[in-house]
TORDREN-321898 format. One record per residue (C-alpha): chain; x, y, z; residue number from 1. Coordinates in pm, 1 decimal. Layout:
BEGIN
{r 'A', {X, Y, Z}, NUM} ...
This chain:
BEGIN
{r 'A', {2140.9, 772.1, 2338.8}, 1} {r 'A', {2033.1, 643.4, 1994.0}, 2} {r 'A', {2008.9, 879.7, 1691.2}, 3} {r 'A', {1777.2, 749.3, 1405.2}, 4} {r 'A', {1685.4, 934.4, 1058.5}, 5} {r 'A', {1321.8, 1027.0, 1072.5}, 6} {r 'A', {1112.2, 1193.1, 795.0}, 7} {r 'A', {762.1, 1323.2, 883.2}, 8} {r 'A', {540.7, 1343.4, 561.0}, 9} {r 'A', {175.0, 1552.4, 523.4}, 10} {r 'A', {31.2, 1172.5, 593.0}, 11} {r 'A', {194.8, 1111.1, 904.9}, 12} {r 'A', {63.3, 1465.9, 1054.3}, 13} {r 'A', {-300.8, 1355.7, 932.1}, 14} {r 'A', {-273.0, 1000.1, 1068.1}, 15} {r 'A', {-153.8, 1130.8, 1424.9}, 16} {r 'A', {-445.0, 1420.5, 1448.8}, 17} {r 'A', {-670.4, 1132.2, 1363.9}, 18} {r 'A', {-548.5, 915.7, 1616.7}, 19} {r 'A', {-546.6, 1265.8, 1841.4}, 20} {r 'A', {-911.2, 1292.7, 1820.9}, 21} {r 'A', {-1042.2, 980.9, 1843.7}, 22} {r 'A', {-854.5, 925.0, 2165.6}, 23} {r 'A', {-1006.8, 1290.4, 2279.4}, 24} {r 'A', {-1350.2, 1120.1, 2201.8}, 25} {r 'A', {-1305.9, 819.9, 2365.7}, 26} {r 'A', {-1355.3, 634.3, 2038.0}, 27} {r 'A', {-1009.1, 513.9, 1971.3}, 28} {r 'A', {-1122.7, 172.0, 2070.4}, 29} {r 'A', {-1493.2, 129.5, 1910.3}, 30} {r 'A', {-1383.2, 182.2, 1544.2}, 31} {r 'A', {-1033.5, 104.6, 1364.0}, 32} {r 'A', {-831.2, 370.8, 1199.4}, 33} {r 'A', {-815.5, 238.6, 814.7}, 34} {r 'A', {-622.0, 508.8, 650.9}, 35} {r 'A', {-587.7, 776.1, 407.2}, 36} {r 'A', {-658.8, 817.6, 83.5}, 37} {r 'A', {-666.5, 1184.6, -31.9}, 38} {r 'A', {-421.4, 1187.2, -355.7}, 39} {r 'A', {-250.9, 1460.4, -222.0}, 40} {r 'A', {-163.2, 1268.4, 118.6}, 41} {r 'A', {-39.0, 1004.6, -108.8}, 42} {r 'A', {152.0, 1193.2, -305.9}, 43} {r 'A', {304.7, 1366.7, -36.3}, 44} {r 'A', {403.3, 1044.4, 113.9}, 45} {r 'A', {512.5, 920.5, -195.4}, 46} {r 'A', {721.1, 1215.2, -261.9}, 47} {r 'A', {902.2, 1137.3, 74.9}, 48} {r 'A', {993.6, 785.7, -0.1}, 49} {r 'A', {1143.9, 842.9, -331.6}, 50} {r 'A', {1536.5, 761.1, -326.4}, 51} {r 'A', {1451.3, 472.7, -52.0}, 52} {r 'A', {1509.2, 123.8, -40.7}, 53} {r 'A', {1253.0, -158.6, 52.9}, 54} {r 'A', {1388.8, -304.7, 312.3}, 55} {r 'A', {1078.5, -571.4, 376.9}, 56} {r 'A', {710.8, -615.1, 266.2}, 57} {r 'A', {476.6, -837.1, 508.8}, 58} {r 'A', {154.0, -1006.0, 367.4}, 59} {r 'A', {-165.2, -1086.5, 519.0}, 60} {r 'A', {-339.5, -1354.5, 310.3}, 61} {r 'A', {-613.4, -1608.2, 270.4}, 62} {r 'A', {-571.1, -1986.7, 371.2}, 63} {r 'A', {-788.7, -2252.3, 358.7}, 64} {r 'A', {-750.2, -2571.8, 374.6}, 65} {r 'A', {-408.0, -2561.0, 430.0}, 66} {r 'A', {-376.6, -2392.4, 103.5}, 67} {r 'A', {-343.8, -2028.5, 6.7}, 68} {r 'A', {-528.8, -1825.8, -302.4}, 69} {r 'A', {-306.3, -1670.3, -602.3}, 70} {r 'A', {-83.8, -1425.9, -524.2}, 71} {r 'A', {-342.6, -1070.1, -554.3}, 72} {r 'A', {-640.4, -1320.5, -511.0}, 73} {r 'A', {-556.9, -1448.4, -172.0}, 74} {r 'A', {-401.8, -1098.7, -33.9}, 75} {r 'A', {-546.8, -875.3, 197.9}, 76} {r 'A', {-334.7, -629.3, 318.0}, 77} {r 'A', {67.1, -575.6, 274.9}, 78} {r 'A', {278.2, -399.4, 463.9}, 79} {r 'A', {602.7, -232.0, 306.3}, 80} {r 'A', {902.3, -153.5, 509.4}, 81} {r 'A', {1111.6, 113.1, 380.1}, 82} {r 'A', {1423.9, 192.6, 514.0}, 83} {r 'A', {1427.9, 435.4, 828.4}, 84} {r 'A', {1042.3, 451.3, 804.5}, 85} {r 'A', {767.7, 364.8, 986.8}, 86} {r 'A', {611.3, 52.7, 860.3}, 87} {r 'A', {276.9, 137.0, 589.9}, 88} {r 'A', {-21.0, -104.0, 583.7}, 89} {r 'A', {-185.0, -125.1, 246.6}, 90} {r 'A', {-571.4, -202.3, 250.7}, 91} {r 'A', {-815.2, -200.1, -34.6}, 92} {r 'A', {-1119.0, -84.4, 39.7}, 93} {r 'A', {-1372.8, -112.2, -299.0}, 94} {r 'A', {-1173.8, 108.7, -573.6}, 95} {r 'A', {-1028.7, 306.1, -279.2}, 96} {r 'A', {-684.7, 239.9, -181.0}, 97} {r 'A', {-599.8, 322.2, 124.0}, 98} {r 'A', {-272.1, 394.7, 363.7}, 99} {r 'A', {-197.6, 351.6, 720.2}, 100} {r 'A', {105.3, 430.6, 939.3}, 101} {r 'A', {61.2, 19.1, 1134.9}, 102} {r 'A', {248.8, -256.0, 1244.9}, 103} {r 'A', {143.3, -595.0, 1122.5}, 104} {r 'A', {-99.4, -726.8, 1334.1}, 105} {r 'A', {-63.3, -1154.1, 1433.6}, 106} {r 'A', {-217.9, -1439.8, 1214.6}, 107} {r 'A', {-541.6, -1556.6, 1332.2}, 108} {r 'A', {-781.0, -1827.5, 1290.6}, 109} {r 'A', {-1147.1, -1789.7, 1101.1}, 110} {r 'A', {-1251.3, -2137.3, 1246.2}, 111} {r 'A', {-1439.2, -2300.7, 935.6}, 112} {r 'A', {-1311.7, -2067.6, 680.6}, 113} {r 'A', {-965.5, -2084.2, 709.7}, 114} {r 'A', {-709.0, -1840.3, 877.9}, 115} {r 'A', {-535.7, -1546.2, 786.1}, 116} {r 'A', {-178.4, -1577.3, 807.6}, 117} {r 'A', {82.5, -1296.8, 818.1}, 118} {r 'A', {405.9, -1304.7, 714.3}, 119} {r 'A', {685.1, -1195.3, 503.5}, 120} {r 'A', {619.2, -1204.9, 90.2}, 121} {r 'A', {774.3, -1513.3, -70.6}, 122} {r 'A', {869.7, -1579.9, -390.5}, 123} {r 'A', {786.9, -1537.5, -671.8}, 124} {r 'A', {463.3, -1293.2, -487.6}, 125} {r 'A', {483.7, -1025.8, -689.0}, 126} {r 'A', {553.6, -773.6, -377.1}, 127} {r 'A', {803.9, -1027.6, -304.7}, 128} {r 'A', {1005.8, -926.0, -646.5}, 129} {r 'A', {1124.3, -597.8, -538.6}, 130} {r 'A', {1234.0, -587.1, -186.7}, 131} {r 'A', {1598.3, -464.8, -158.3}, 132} {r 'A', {1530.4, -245.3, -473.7}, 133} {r 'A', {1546.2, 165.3, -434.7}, 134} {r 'A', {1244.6, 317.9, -523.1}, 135} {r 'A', {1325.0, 589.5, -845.8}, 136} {r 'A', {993.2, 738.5, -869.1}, 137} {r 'A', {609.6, 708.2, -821.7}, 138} {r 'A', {282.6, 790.8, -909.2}, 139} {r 'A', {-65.0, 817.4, -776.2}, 140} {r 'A', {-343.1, 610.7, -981.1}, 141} {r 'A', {-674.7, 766.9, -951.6}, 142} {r 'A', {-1069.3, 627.8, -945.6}, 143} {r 'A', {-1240.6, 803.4, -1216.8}, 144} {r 'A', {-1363.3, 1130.3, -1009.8}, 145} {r 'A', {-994.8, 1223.7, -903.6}, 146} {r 'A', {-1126.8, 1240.0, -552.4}, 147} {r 'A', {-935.8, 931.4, -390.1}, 148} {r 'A', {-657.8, 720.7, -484.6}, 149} {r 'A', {-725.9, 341.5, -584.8}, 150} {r 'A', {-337.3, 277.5, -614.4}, 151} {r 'A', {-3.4, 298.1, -695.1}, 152} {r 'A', {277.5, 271.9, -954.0}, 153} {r 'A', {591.7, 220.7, -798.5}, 154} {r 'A', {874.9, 284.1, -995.2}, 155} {r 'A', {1186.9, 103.0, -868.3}, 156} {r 'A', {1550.5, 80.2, -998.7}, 157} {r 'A', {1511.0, -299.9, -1096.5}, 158} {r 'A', {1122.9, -250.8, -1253.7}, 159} {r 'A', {790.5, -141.2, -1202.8}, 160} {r 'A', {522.2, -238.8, -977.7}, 161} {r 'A', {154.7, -188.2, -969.2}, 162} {r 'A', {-81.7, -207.9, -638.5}, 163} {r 'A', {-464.8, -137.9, -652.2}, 164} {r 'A', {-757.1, -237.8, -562.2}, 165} {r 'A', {-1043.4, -211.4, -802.6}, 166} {r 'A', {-1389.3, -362.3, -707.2}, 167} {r 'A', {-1232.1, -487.0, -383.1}, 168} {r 'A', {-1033.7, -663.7, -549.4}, 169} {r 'A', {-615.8, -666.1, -576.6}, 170} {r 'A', {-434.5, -568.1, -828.0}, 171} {r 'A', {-57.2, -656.0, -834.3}, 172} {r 'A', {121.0, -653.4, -1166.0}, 173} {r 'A', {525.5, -604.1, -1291.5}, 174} {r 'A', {545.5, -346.0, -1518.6}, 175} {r 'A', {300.5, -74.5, -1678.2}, 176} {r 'A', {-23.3, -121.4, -1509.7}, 177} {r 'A', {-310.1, -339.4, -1709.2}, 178} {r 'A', {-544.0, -221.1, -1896.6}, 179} {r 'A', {-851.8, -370.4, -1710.6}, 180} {r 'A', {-731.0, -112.2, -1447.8}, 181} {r 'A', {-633.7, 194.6, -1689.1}, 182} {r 'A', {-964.8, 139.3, -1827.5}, 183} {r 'A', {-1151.7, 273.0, -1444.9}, 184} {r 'A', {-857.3, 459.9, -1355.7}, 185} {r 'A', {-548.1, 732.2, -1429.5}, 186} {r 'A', {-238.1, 726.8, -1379.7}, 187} {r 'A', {-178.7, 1090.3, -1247.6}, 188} {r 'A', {179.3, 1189.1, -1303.7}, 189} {r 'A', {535.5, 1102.8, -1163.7}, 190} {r 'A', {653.9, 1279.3, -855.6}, 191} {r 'A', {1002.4, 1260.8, -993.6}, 192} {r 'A', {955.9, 1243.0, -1368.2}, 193} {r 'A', {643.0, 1440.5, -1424.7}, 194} {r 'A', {499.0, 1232.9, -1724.9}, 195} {r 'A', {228.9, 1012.2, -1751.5}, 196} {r 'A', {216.4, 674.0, -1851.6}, 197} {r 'A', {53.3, 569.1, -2170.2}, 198} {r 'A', {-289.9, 470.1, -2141.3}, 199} {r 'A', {-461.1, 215.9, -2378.2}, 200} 
């Protein structure tokens, strides 16, 4: 018999009565589960992955060509590996940023406009930077009605990272998040630290 550490967030209990229902409906195979968004399912999640490390992030990106966009340009979805967690898909969905208990799914081919390839972050990615690092604290950014998330700022023990999507488009950035974001958006406050960060 194996024994495993397992933590259970608020997001995990949504995701499976999701899954629960759409299987009761029949529908689990006519439309794909993308996620939640609520800021207080974030949060919670957040909340439970403070003080853990980042084991691994996995990328799905962009080639064409046999060549591959800049790093938030050619990105669609990530997938970041904490340790003794399930795995969490990141998707951007418009400003709405979105998370899913997944696996990766395979690369695959788009026949005359490229493929999508999935594998792990490389250097010098920006999601790349911080695996092995323990995340310190977190918080929450939020679209301008405070209704759904459209990212994250990840506080880590070697630096800051910022993920969001804003006009379906990525946002990855060391450091405080950029202003073209903080602008739209708020940074609600820290799980750990309470405070916000500055805005411009």
């Amino acid at each position: 018999m194996a024994v495993t550490e397992v933590d259970t967030g608020v997001g995990d209990v949504y995701e499976a009565t999701a899954r629960a229902v759409w299987q009761s409906l029949s529908a689990a195979n006519q439309r794909l589960y993308v996620g939640f968004s609520d800021p207080r399912m974030v949060t919670a999640w957040l909340r439970t992955m403070v003080g853990w490390r980042l084991d691994q992030v996995t990328e799905a990106r962009h080639w064409h060509a046999e060549q591959r966009g800049p790093d938030a340009e050619g990105l669609l979805h990530a997938w970041l590996f904490f340790d003794h967690a399930l795995p969490i898909r990141v998707h951007g969905r418009g400003d709405q940023f979105l998370l899913a208990v997944e696996d990766p799914y395979d690369s695959y081919d788009m026949g005359p406009y490229g493929q999508t390839e999935v594998g792990p972050a490389q250097h010098p990615d920006v999601l790349a930077r911080l695996i092995g690092a323990r995340l310190a604290d977190g918080a929450v950014i939020l679209d301008h009605h405070g209704e759904d998330s459209c990212g994250l700022v990840l506080r880590f023990d070697t630096g800051d990272l910022t993920i969001a999507t804003l006009a379906d488009e990525w946002i990855l950035a060391a450091g405080t998040p950029p202003a073209a974001l903080t602008r739209q958006c708020t940074v609600g406050s820290f799980v750990r630290g309470g405070h916000r960060l500055v805005q411009e």
